[in-house]
C-alpha positions as semicolon CSV with decimal commas, in nm:
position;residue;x (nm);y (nm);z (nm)
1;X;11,035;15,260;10,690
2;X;10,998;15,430;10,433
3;X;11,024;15,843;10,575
4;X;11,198;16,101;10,414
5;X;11,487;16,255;10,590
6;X;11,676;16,495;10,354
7;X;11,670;16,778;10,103
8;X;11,738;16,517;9,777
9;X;11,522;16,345;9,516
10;X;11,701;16,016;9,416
11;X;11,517;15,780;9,174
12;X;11,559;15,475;9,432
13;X;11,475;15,745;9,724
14;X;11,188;15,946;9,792
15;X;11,393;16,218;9,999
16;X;11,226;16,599;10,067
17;X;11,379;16,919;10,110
18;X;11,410;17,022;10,449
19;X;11,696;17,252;10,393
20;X;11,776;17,612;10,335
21;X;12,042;17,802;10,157
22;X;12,095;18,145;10,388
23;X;12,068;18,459;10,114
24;X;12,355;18,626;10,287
25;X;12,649;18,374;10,274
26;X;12,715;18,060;10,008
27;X;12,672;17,751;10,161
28;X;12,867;17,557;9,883
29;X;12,947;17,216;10,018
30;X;12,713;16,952;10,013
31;X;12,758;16,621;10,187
32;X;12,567;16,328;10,136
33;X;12,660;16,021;10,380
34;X;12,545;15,681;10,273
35;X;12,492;15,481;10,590
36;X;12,398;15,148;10,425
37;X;12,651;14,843;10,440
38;X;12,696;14,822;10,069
39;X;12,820;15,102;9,783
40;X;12,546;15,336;9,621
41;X;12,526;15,503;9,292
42;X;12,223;15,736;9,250
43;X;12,063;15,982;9,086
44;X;11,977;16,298;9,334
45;X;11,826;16,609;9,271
46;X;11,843;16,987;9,473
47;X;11,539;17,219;9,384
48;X;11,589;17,519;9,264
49;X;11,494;17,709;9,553
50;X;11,773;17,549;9,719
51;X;12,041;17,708;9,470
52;X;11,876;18,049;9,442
53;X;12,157;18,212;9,649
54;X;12,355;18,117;9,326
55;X;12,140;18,171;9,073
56;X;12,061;18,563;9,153
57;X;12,369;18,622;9,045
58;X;12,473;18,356;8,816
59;X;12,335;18,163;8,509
60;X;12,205;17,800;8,556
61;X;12,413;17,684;8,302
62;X;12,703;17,797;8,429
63;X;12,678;17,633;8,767
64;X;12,891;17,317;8,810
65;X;12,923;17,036;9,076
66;X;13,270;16,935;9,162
67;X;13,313;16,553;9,364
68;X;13,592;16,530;9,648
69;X;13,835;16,489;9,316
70;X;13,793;16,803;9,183
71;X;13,619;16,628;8,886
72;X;13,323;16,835;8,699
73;X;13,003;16,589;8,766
74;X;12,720;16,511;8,460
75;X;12,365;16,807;8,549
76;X;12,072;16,706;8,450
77;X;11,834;17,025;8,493
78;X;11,419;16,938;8,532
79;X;11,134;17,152;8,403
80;X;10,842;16,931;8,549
81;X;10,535;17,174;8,465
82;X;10,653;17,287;8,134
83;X;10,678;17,657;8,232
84;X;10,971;17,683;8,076
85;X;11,169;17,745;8,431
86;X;11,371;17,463;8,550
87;X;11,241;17,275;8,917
88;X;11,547;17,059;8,961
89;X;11,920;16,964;8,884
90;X;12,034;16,615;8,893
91;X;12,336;16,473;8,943
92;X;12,478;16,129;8,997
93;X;12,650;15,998;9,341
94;X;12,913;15,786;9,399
95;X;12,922;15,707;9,745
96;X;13,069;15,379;9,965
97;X;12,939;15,199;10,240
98;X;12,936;15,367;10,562
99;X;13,075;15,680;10,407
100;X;13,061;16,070;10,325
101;X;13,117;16,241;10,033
102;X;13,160;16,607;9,961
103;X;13,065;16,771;9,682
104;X;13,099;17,163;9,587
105;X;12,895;17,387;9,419
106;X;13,020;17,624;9,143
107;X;12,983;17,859;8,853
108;X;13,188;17,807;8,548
109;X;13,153;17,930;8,230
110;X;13,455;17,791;8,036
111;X;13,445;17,432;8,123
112;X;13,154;17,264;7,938
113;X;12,950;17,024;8,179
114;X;13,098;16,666;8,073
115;X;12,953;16,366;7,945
116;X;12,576;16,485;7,841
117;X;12,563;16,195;7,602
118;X;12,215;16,007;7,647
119;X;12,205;15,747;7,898
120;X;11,890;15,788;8,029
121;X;11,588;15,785;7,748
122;X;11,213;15,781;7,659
123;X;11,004;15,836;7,323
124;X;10,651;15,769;7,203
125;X;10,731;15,564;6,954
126;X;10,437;15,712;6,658
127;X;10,573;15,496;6,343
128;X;10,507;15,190;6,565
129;X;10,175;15,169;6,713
130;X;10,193;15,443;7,004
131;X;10,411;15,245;7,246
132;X;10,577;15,480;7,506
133;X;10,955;15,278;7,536
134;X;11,166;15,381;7,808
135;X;11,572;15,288;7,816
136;X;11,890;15,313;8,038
137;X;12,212;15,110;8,018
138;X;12,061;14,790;8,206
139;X;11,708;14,779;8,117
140;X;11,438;14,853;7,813
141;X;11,078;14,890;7,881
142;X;10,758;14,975;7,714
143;X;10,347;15,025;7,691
144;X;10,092;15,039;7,500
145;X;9,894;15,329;7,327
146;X;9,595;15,433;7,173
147;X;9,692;15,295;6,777
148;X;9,767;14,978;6,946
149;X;9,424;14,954;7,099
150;X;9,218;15,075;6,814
151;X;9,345;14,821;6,572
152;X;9,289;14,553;6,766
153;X;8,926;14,676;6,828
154;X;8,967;14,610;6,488
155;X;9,053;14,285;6,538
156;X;9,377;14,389;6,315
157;X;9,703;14,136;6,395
158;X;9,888;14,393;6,459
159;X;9,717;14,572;6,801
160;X;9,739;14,525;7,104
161;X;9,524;14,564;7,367
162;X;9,691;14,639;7,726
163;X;9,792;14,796;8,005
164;X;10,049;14,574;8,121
165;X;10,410;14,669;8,152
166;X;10,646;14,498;7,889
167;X;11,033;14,442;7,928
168;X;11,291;14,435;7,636
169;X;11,606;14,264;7,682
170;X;11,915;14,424;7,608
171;X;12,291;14,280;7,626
172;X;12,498;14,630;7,560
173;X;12,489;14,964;7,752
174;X;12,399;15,181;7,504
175;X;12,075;15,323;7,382
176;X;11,878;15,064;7,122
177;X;11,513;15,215;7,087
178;X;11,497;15,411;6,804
179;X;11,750;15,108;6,632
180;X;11,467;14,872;6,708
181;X;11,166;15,072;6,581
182;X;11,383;15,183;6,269
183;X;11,410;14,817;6,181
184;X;11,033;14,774;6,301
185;X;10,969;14,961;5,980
186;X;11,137;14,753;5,788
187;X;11,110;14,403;5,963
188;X;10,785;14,394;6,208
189;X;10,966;14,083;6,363
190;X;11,265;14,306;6,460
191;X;11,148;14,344;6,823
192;X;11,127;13,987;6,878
193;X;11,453;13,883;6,768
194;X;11,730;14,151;6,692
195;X;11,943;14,066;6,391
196;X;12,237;14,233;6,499
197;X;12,186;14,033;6,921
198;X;12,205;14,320;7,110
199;X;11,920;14,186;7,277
200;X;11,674;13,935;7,278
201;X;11,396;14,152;7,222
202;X;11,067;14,223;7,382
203;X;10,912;13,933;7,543
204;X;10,502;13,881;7,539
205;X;10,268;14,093;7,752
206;X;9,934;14,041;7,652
207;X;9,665;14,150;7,898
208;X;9,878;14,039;8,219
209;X;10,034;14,293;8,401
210;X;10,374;14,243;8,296
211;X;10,647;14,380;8,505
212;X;10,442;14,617;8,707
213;X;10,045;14,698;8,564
214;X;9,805;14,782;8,757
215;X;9,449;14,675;8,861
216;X;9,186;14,668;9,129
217;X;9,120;14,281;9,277
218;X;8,739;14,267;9,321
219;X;8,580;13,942;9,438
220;X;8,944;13,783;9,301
221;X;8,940;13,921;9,011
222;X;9,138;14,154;8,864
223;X;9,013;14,467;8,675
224;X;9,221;14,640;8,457
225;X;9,244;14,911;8,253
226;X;9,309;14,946;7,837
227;X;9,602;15,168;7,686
228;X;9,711;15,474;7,773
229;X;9,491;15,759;7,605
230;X;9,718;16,043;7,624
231;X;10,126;16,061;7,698
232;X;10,353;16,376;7,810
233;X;10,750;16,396;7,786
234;X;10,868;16,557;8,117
235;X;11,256;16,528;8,072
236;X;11,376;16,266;7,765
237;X;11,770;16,207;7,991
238;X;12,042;16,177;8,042
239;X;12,064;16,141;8,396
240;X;11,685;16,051;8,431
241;X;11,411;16,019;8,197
242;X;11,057;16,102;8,293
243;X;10,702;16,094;8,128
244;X;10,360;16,043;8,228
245;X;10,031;15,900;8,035
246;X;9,645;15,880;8,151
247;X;9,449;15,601;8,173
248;X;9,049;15,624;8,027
249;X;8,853;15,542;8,378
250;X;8,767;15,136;8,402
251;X;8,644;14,875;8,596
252;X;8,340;14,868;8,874
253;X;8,491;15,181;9,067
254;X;8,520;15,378;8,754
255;X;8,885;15,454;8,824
256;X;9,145;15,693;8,618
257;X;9,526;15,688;8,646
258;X;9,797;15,877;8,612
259;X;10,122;15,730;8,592
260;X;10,448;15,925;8,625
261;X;10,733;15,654;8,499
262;X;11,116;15,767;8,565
263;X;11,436;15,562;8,501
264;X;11,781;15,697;8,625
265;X;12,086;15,572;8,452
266;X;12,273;15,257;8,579
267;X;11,945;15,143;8,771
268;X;11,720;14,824;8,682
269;X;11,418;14,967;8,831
270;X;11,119;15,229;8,707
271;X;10,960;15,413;8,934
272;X;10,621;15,469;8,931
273;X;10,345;15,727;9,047
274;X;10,014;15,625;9,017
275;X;9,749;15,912;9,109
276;X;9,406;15,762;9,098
277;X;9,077;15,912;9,083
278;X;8,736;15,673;9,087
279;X;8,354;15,732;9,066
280;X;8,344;15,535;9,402
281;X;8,651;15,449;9,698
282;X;8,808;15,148;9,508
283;X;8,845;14,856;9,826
284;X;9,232;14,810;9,661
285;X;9,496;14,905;9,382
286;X;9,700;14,617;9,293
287;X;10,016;14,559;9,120
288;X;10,093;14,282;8,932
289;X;10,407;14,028;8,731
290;X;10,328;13,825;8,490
291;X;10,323;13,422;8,568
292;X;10,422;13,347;8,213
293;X;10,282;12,954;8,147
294;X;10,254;12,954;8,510
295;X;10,606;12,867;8,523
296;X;10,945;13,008;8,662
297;X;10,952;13,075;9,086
298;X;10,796;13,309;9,264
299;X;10,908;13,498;9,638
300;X;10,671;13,743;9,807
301;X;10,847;13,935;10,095
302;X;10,563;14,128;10,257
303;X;10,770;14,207;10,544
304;X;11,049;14,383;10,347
305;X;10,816;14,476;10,038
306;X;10,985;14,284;9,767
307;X;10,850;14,082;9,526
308;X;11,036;13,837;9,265
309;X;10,971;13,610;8,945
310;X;11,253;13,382;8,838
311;X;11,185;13,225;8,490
312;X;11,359;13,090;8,230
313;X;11,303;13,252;7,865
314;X;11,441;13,025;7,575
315;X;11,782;12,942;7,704
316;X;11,858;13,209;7,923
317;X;11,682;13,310;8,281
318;X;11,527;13,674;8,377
319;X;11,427;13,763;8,685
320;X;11,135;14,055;8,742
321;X;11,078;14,243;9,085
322;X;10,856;14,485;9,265
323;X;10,916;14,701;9,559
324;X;10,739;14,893;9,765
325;X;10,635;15,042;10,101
326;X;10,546;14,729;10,319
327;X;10,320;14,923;10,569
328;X;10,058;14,975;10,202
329;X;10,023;14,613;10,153
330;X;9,752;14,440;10,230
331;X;9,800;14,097;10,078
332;X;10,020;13,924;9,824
333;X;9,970;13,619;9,642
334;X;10,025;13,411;9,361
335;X;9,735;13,369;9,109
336;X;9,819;13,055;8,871
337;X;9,540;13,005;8,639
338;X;9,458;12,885;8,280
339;X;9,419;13,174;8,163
340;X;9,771;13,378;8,058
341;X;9,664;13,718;8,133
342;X;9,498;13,668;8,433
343;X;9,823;13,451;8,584
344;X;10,022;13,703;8,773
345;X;10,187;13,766;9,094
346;X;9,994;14,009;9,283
347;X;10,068;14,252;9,600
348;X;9,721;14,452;9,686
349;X;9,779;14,766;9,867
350;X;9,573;14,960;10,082
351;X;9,345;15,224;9,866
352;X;9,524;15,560;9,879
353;X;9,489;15,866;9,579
354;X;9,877;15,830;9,526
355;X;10,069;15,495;9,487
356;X;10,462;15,481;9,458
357;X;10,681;15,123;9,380
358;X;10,925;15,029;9,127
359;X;10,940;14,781;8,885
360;X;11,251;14,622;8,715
361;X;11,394;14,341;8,613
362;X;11,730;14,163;8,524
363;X;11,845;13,943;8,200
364;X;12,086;13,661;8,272
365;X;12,268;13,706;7,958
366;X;12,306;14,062;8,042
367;X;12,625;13,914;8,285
368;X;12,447;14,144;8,605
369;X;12,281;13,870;8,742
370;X;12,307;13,470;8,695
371;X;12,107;13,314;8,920
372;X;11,756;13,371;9,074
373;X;11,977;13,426;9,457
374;X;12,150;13,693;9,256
375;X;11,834;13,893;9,185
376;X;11,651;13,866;9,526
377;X;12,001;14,006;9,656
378;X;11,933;14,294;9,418
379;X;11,585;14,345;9,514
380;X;11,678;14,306;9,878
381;X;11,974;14,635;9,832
382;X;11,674;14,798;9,633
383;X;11,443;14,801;9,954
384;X;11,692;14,883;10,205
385;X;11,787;15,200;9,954
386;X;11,431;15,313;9,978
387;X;11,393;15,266;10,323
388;X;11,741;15,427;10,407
389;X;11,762;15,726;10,199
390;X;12,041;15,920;10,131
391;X;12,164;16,220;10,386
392;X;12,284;16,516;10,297
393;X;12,342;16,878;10,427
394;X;12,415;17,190;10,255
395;X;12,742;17,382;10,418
396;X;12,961;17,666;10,383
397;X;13,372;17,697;10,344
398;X;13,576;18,014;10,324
């Protein structure tokens, strides 16, 4: 389901390039058809290698994308190794069901590229205790660093040891982490209940996996890893923010990760890369959700590769969700136990070195979703855009 077909990169599409641009003649069109039944709004990407017929001659920031309006679209450029030579540029699609748009390629140096305001965000968050937080206009997440863990090694109040996945709530589109953690400083209950109700805050992780952690299950048990040990800012927005952080080896098989977290503007899901490397072939990796009380509903789709939690949080509901390639996974399940952190929704996949899903989740009071129907129909459009990704072809006009 789940093959790539085209040249793009979209955050909800794993797409590769299979295009070229000719070195003799401009191929400055690009279409991208949507062939799902429902609108899409994404975040895709052209490598660099693609544009180089433009770029011998012109500078990348003078190149401009142009929709079937004639209206100047938001770039987002990428410099993934740090080499100080950009790998991709990002732009957002508009696109309806069953339809093609075209979109032309440009150089420009008098308009300015519009809108470059931050919409897309991510910051290791030092004054606090080393949480990586990650934002776009829908959703807020963070994790856990090393501070957090040493202090409560410590057994200091205010660690926190975890490798779960935490969501924050957020009512408004616009960005909110740096408000929080400035009135962290001040108030240390700020994150928990925001004076000012732009959100409700973060709600409680603890050692579960929260909205997406990892683990390996081993005679039904899940082992997990502590905080991150080390973090790395790829690209902080606007159109996408990406970062990455390392995980200290754990558990029986001995097993680091990598994760590589994105979040494109206007989506509700991360996506995640997990590369893992073990002492010994791990029989699983696992991805969990957090069975808070052991209460709220639960939905496991292994046939589509979505997975939901419905629960209600003080007087408003939120529903969390995983996707991912249903031909990795071996298994899902429900584990409802005594114990908080070991109560989670579970989907164990087959072992592999790199492991791809998203994770995301939606606040009733937000006004995107209002009942649990409402978020499996979100989940269900999140799936079918993975498995259906975007089209497009590079062409030339005179």
């Amino acid at each position: 389901m789940f093959k790539s077909k085209v040249f793009l990169l979209g955050f909800v599409g794993v797409i590769d390039c299979f295009c070229n641009i000719s070195s003799t003649k401009a191929q400055n069109t690009i279409e991208i058809e949507n062939k799902l039944d429902f609108p899409r709004s994404e975040i895709v990407s052209i490598p660099v290698s693609d544009l180089k017929f433009y770029l011998k001659k012109n500078k990348e920031s003078d190149l401009r994308i142009k929709d079937d309006n004639n209206k100047l679209l938001t770039l987002q450029w990428v410099d993934y190794d740090a080499d100080g030579k950009n790998d991709e540029l990002l732009f957002q699609v508009n696109i309806e069901a069953k339809k093609t748009n075209i979109y032309k390629i440009i150089t420009d140096n008098k308009n300015p590229v519009p809108d470059t305001s931050v919409k897309a965000y991510s910051k290791l968050i030092s004054e606090n205790l080393d949480d990586y937080a990650w934002e776009n206009d829908k959703v807020l997440f963070r994790i856990f660093g090393p501070k957090g863990q040493k202090e409560a090694e410590e057994k200091k109040k205010t660690g926190i040891l975890s490798s779960g996945i935490e969501i924050g709530f957020k009512k408004n589109e616009q960005p909110i982490i740096t408000q929080w953690y400035q009135e962290y400083i001040k108030n240390p209950t700020a994150l928990l209940k925001n004076p000012k109700e732009e959100g409700f805050g973060l709600y409680e992780v603890g050692g579960s996996r929260g909205v997406g952690g990892t683990g390996v299950l081993v005679n039904n048990k899940l082992q997990v890893s502590k905080n991150f040990i080390t973090s790395k800012a790829i690209a902080e927005g606007s159109l996408r923010t990406i970062f990455e952080v390392t995980y200290f080896p754990w558990g029986d098989y001995k097993v680091g990760e990598k994760k590589r977290i994105s979040l494109d503007v206007g989506s509700n899901f991360s996506k995640i890369e997990s590369t893992f490397e073990s002492h010994s072939p791990a029989p699983n990796f696992t991805v969990g959700i957090a069975l808070h009380n052991n209460e709220g509903l639960a939905k496991l789709n292994d046939r589509s590769g979505y997975y939901l939690h419905w629960e209600k949080l003080d007087d408003n509901f939120v529903g969390e969700g995983l996707v991912l390639n249903p031909n990795i996974v071996q298994k899902s399940f429900s584990n409802r136990t005594e114990n908080p952190d070991e109560s989670n929704l579970l989907v164990v996949t087959i072992p592999q070195n790199k492991l791809t899903y998203y994770a995301g989740f939606a606040w009733q009071k937000s006004g995107q979703i209002q009942t649990m129907d409402d978020w499996e129909k979100m989940l269900q459009k999140q799936a079918k855009i993975i498995a259906n990704p975007l089209v497009a072809v590079f062409k030339s006009i005179k």
